[in-house]
C-alpha positions in Angstrom: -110.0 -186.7 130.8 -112.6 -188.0 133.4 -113.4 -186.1 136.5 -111.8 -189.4 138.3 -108.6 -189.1 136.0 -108.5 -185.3 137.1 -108.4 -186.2 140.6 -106.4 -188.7 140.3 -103.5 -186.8 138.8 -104.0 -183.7 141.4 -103.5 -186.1 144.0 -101.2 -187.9 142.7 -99.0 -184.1 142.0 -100.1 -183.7 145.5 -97.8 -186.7 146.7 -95.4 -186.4 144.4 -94.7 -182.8 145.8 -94.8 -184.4 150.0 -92.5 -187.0 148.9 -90.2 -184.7 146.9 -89.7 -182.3 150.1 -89.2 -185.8 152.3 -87.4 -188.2 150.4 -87.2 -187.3 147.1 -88.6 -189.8 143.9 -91.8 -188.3 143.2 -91.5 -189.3 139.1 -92.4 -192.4 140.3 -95.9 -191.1 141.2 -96.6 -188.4 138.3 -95.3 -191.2 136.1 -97.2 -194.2 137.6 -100.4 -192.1 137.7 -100.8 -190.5 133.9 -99.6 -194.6 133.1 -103.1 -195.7 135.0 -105.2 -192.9 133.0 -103.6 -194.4 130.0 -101.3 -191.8 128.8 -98.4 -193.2 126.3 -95.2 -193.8 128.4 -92.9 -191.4 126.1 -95.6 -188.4 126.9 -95.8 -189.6 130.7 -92.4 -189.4 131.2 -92.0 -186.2 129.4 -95.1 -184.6 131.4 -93.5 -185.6 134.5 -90.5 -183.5 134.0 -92.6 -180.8 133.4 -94.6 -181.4 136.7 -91.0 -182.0 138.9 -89.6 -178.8 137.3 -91.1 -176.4 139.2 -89.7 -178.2 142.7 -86.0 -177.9 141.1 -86.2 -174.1 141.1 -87.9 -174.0 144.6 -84.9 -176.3 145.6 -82.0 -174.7 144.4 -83.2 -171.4 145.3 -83.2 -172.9 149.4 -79.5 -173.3 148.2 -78.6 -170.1 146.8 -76.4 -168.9 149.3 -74.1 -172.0 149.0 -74.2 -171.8 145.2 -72.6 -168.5 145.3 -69.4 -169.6 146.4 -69.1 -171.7 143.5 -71.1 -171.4 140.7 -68.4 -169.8 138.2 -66.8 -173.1 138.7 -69.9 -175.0 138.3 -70.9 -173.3 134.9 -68.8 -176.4 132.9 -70.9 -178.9 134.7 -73.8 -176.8 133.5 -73.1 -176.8 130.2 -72.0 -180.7 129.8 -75.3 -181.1 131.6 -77.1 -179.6 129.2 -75.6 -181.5 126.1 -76.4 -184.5 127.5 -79.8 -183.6 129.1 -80.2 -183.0 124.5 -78.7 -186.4 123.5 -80.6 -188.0 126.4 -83.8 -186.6 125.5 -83.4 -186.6 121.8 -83.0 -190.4 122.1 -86.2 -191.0 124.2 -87.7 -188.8 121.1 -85.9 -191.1 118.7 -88.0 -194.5 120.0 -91.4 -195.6 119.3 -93.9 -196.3 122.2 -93.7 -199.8 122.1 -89.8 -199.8 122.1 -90.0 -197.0 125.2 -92.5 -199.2 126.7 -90.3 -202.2 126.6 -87.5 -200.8 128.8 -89.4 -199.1 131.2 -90.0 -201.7 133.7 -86.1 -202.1 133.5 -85.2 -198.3 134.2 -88.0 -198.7 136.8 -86.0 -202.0 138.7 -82.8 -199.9 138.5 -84.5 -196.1 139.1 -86.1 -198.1 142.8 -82.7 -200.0 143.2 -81.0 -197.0 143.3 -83.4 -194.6 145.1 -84.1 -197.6 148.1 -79.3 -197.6 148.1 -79.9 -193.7 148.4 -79.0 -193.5 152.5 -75.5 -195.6 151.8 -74.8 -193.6 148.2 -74.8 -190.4 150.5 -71.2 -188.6 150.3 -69.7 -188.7 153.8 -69.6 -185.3 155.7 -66.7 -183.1 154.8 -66.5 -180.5 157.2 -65.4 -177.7 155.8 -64.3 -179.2 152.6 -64.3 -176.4 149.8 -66.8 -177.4 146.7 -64.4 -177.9 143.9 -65.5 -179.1 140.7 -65.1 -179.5 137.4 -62.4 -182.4 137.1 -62.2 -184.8 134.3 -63.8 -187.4 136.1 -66.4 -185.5 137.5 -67.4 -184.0 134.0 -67.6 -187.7 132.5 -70.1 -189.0 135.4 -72.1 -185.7 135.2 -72.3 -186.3 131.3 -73.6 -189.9 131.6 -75.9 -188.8 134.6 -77.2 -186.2 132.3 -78.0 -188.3 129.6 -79.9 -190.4 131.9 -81.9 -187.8 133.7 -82.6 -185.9 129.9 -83.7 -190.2 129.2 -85.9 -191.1 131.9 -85.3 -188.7 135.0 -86.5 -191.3 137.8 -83.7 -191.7 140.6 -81.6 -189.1 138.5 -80.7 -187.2 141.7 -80.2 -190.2 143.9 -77.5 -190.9 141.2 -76.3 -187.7 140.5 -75.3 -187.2 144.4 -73.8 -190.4 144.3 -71.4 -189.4 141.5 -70.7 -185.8 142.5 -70.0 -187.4 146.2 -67.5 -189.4 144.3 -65.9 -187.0 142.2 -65.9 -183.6 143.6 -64.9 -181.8 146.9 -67.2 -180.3 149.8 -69.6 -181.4 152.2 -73.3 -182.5 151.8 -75.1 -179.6 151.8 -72.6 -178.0 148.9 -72.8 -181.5 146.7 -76.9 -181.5 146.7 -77.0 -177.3 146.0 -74.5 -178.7 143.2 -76.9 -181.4 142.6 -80.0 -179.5 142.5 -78.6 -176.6 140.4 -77.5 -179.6 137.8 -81.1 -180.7 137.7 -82.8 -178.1 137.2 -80.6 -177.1 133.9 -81.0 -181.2 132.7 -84.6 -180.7 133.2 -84.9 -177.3 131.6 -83.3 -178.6 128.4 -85.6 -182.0 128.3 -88.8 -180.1 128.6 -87.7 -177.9 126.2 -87.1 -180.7 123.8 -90.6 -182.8 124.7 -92.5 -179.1 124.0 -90.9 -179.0 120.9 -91.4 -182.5 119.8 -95.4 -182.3 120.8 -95.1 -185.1 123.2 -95.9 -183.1 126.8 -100.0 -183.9 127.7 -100.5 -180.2 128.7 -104.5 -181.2 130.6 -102.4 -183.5 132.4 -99.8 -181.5 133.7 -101.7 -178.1 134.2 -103.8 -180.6 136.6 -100.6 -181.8 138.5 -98.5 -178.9 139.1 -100.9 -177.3 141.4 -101.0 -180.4 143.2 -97.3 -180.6 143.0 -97.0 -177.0 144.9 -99.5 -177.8 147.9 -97.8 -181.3 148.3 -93.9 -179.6 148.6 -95.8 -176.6 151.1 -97.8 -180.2 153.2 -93.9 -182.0 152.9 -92.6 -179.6 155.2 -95.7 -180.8 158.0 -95.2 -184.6 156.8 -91.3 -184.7 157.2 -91.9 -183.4 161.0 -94.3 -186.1 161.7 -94.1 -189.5 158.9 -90.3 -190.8 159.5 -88.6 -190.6 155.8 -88.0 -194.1 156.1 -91.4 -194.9 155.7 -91.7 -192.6 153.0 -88.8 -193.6 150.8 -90.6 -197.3 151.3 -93.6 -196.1 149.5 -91.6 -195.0 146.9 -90.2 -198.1 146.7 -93.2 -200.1 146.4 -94.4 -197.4 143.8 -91.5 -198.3 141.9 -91.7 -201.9 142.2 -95.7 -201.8 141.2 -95.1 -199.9 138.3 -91.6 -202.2 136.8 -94.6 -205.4 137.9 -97.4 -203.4 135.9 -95.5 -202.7 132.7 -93.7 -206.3 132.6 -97.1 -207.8 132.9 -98.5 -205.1 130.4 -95.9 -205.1 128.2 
């Protein structure tokens, strides 16, 4: 790793952590970046989880007072999460580079399709709704969600709000605690299978996450000041770069 890669990466953790704390859809900058240095795109998609994980935590611990009304209930979600979070990341394990390679730009069209529908896949405001979950439907759409996010986690919490706003009870603010306390459980099983199948690029990562926790503190200053629908178009073009990179790569 060059000192240009280096930088590259830290700056491109850096962002990813602003536009996590704005808008959301950082992968698409961790990933895009260790795909310029030329890292494989099984290991840069693995590495990214690590790098996002440590934003999960920080975000569902802002939530914790609402999760403590209903996490007993939440604990089935957890746990279908986390099977499929294993067959999702199991599969990406199962595939070659070259196959991986070949649907990325795909997953990258429908990741930036479905992060750029974010503001209308938003669950309308229930006030004072009580968070209710665990019903049939919602455990089927968390399970496919899952397998998604454990596959290739780009737009997995656009979607994952999408489908809980659908399928469970309460307002915003209880569906993305629900949301974020998901994630972090998908992405906790995923790394755990990439660092046991040898495919995270530690240098890589170690570089980013620093960058990753000065960009979420800088968010805070950029989401008073850069309105998010500027932001959530620069993930968008990020997304559209990359899908145009790999098809013409591929």
């Amino acid at each position: 790793m060059t000192f240009f890669d280096a930088a590259l990466l830290f700056l491109s953790g850096f962002v990813s952590g602003a536009v996590n704390a704005v808008a959301g859809g950082g992968t698409f900058v961790t990933f895009g970046a260790m795909t310029l240095v030329g890292v494989p795109p099984i290991v840069a998609n693995a590495t990214s989880s690590v790098t996002q994980f440590p934003g999960y935590i920080t975000s569902t611990l802002a939530y914790l007072d609402d999760i403590r009304h209903f996490w007993r209930q939440a604990l089935l979600l957890c746990v279908i999460s986390a099977f499929g979070a294993l067959a999702g990341s199991l599969i990406l394990l199962a595939l070659s580079n070259p196959s991986f390679r070949a649907l990325v730009p795909w997953l990258l069209i429908a990741a930036t399709a479905l992060f750029a529908a974010g503001p209308w896949l938003k669950p309308a405001p229930k006030p004072g709704a009580q968070a209710r979950v665990g019903s049939f439907a919602g455990s089927l759409a968390q399970f496919v969600t899952s397998i998604y996010g454990g596959f290739f986690g780009a737009g997995m919490g656009v979607m994952m709000l999408a489908t809980l706003g659908l399928t469970q009870a309460g307002d915003y603010h209880r569906l993305n605690a629900l949301k974020n306390m998901l994630a972090v459980v998908i992405a906790a099983i995923a790394i755990l299978v990439f660092v046991s199948g040898g495919v995270v690029a530690w240098p890589q990562a170690i570089v980013m996450i620093p960058g990753g926790a000065l960009g979420g503190y800088a968010g805070v200053w950029i989401a008073k000041r850069v309105p998010q629908g500027l932001v959530r178009g620069f993930v968008v073009a990020v997304g559209l770069f990359l899908a145009f990179y790999y098809f013409t790569k591929g």
